[in-house]
N, C-alpha and C positions, 0 to 999 in steps of 0.2 A: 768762574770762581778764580781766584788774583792765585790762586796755589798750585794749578792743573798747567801742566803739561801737554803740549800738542801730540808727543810720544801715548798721553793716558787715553788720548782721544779716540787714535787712531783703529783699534779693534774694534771698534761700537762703530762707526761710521756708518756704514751699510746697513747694519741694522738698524741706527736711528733713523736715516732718508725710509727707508723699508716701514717702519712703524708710522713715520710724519705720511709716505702714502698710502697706505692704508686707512689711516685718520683723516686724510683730504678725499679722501674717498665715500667714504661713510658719510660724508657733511658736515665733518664733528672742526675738524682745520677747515675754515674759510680761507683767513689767507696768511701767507709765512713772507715775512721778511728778515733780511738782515742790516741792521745799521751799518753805519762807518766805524763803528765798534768792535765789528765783527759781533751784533749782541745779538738774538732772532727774538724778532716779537711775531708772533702768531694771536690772532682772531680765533676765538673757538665761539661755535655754537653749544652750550651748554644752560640746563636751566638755573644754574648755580657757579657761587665759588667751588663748594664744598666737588662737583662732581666735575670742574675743569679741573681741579686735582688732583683729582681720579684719575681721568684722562692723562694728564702730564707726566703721572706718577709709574706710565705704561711705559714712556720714551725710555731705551738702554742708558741714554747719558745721562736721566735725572736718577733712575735705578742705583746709578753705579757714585752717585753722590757727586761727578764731574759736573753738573750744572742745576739752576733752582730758577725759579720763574718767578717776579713779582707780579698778582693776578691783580687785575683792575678790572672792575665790576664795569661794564657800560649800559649805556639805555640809550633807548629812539633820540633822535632828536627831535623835538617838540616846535622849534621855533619857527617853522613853518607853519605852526599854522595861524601865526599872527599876520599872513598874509591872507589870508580866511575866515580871519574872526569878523563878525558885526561890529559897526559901529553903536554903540546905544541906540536905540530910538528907529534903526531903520532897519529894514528887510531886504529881501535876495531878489524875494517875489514880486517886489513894485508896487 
């Protein structure tokens, strides 16, 4: 957030790394990165938007209104198996 402070950061720290493992622990954080941003995108296993913001809404820094996560919804990739599919007309089995 374009307003915070590295000084606002600083008492949450510990407890944020401390919550993110615990959440990489449980299965819930797949995986955590940081851009050249300095921005973190993390991976979550969750059945929903509604319950990763659950989850997100646990971290100290989102708590304390110092950071907000844009969620994006993903799904399988599928385009495998257009290396699998039939041709019309023919079989596997010969």
């Amino acid at each position: 957030m374009p307003s915070t402070t590295a000084e606002q950061f600083k008492p949450h720290l510990e407890a944020e790394a401390s919550r993110a493992w615990d959440l990489y622990q449980a299965g819930v954080f797949r995986e955590m990165y940081f851009t050249d941003r300095h921005e973190a995108v993390l991976i979550l296993e969750c059945a929903g938007v509604d319950e990763a913001q659950q989850v997100l809404d646990t971290l100290p820094l989102v708590r304390e209104g110092l950071i907000a996560f844009d969620l994006i919804p993903l799904k399988p990739y599928s385009g495998f198996a257009r290396l699998f599919a039939e041709a019309p007309g023919t079989s596997r089995d010969g």
